[in-house]
Legacy VTK file of the C-alpha trace (Angstrom):
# vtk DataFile Version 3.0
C-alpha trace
ASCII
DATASET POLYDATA
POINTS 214 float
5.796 -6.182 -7.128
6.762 -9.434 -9.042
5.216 -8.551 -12.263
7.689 -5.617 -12.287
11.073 -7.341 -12.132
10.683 -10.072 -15.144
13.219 -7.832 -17.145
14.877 -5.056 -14.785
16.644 -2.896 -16.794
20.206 -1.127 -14.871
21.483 1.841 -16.585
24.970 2.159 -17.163
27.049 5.444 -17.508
27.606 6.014 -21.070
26.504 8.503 -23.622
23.194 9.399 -24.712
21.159 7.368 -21.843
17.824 8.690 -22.062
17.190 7.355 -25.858
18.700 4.279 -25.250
16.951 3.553 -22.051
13.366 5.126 -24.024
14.494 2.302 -26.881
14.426 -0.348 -23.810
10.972 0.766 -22.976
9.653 0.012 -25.788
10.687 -2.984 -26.276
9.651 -4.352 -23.225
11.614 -3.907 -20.229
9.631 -4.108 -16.870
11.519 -1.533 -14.531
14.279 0.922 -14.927
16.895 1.330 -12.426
19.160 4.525 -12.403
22.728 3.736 -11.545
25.151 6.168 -11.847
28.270 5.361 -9.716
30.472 7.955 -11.474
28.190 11.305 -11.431
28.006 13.804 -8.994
24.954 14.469 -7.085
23.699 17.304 -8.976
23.870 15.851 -12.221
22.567 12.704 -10.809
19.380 14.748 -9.844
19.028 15.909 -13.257
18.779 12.823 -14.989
16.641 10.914 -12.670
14.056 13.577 -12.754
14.111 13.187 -16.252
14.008 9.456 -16.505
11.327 9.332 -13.644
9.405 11.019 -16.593
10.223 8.984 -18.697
9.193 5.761 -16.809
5.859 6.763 -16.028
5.158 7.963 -19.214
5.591 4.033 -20.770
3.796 3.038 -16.699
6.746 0.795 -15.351
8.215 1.524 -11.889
11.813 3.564 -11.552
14.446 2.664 -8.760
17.191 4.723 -7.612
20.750 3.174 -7.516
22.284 3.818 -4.294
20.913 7.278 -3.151
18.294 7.018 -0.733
18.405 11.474 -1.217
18.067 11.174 -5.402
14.858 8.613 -4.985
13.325 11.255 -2.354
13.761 14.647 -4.420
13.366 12.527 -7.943
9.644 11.274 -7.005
11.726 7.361 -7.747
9.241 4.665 -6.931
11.590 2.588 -5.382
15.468 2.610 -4.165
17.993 -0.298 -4.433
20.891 -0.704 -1.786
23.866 -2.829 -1.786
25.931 -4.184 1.104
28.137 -1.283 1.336
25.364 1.366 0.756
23.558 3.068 3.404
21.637 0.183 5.592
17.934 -0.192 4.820
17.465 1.407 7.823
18.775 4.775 7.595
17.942 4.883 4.006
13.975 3.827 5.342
14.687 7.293 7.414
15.011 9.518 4.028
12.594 7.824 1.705
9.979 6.936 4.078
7.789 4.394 5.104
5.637 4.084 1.811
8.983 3.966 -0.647
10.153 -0.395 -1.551
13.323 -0.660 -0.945
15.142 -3.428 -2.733
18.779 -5.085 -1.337
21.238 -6.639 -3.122
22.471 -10.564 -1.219
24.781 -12.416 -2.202
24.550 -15.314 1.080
21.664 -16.767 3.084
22.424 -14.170 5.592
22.335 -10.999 3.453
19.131 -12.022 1.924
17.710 -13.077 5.363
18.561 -9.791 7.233
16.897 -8.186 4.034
13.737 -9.627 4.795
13.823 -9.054 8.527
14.921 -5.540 7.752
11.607 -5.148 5.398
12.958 -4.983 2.052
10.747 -5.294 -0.790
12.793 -8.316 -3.462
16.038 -9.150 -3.385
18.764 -8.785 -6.229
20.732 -11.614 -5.957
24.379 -12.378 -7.795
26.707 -12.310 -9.423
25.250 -14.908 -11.510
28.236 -14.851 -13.827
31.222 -12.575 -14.355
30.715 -8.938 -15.303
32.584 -5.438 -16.794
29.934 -3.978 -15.331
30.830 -4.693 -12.324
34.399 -5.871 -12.255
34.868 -6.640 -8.270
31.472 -8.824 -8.745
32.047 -12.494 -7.126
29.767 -15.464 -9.103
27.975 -17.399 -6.915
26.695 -20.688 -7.382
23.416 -21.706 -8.097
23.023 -23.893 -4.982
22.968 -20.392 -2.777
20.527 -18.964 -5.452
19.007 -22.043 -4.616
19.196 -21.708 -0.941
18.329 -17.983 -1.049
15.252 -19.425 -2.387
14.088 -21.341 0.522
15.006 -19.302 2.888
13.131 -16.012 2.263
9.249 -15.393 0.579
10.590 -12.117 -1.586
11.079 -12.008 -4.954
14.248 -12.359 -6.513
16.054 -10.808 -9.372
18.848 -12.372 -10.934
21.850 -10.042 -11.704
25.514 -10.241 -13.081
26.513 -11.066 -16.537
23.476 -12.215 -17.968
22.756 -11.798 -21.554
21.468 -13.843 -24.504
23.904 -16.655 -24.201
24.348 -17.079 -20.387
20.594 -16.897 -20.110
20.299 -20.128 -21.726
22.561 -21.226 -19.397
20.582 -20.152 -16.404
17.031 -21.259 -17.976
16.497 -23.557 -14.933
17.549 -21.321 -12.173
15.668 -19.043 -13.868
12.341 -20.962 -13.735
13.260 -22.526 -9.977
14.186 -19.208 -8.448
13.887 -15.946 -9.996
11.033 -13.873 -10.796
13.174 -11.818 -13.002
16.691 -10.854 -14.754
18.116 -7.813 -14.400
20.757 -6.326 -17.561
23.080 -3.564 -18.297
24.813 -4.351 -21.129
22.874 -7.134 -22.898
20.541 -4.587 -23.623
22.190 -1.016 -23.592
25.205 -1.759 -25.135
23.501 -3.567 -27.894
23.012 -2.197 -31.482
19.387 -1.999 -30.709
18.467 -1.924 -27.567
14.889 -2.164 -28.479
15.452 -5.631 -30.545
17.717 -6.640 -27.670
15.089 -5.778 -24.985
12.080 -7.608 -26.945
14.313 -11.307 -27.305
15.002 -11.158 -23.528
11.642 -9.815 -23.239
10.024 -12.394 -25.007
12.777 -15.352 -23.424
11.458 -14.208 -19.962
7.474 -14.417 -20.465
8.017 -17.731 -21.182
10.513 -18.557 -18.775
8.145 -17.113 -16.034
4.856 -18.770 -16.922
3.597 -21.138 -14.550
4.159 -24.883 -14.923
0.947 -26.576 -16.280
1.381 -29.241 -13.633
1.455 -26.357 -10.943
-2.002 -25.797 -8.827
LINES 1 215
214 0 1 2 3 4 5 6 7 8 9 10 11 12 13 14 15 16 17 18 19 20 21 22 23 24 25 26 27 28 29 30 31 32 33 34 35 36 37 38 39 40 41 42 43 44 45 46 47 48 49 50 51 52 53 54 55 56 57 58 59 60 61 62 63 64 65 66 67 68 69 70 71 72 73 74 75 76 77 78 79 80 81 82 83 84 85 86 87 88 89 90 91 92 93 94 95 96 97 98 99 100 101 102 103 104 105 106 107 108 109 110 111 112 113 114 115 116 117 118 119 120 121 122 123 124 125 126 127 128 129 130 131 132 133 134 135 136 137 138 139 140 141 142 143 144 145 146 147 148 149 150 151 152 153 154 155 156 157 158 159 160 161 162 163 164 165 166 167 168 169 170 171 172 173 174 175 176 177 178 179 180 181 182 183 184 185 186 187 188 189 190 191 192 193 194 195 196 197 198 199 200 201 202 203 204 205 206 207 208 209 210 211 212 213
């Protein structure tokens, strides 16, 4: 599961998705998640059956935003809930028992009843502020920190990051993540395959092991 989420791509709503997300691919990204808040259901169907295609044919996993029923009929390898989704639970009821199910935290609490609840990482934020996101609240590093300690899954930093605040979160990053995730640092960019192979690149060496651990 961890070697997945170094560079967990979101998708975002705009225009011509499935090239920009391919572009992604190849430069690197580890996982795709689908995430479209604004389509109907139908139309969400569509595309994730068509991305799901797309994923396996570059062999990285693809989560479902939201919609426990998209990830079942789309073949999705995993799902990802928020807070106000539907709980892990109920969503464990229409994916089954073999689907990971990831859950976004924000506090000690969320990320603990995650666990307990049998969620698979964690995505944790908002690391920084965010369009993509505009009612997103930054936390501080301390409860990244504490989130840390108090649960064994992996995390996945989200909110705001891009080039510039990534440098900014280089030691949270190697303390307690085991990946970013990005919208617009990488599909909003003139190249999203240029974009995707700097963070790409910035992560693998964020990630690697200290020489001085065992």
């Amino acid at each position: 599961m961890r070697k997945h989420l170094g560079l967990y791509l979101v998708t975002d709503d705009q225009p011509h998705l499935l090239a920009r997300t391919e572009a992604a691919l190849k430069g690197g990204v580890t996982c795709v998640q689908l995430r479209l808040k604004k389509a109907d259901s139908g139309f969400f169907l569509h595309q994730a059956r068509k991305m799901a295609k797309l994923c396996r044919l570059y062999e990285v996993p693809f989560i479902i935003n939201d919609r426990a029923d998209i990830a079942h009929l789309s073949g999705a390898d995993m799902l990802h809930i928020g807070q106000s989704d539907l709980p892990l639970t109920e969503a464990r009821n229409i994916v089954g028992s073999d689907m990971p199910i990831g859950v976004s935290a924000a506090t000690v609490e969320e990320a603990q009843r995650a666990e307990e609840e049998g969620a698979a990482y964690l995505g944790v934020g908002s690391l920084f502020p965010t369009a993509t996101k505009a009612d997103a609240t930054p936390i501080p590093p301390e409860i990244v920190e504490n989130i840390r300690c108090s649960v064994s899954l992996p995390i996945v930093l989200i909110g705001g990051i891009n080039e510039t605040t990534l440098t900014e979160a280089e030691p949270l990053v190697r303390t307690s993540a085991d990946g970013i995730a990005v919208v617009s640092a990488i599909l909003s960019a003139s190249d999203p395959q240029l974009a995707a192979t700097a963070l790409r690149q910035r992560m693998d060496a964020l990630l690697q092991p200290s020489p001085h651990q065992p």
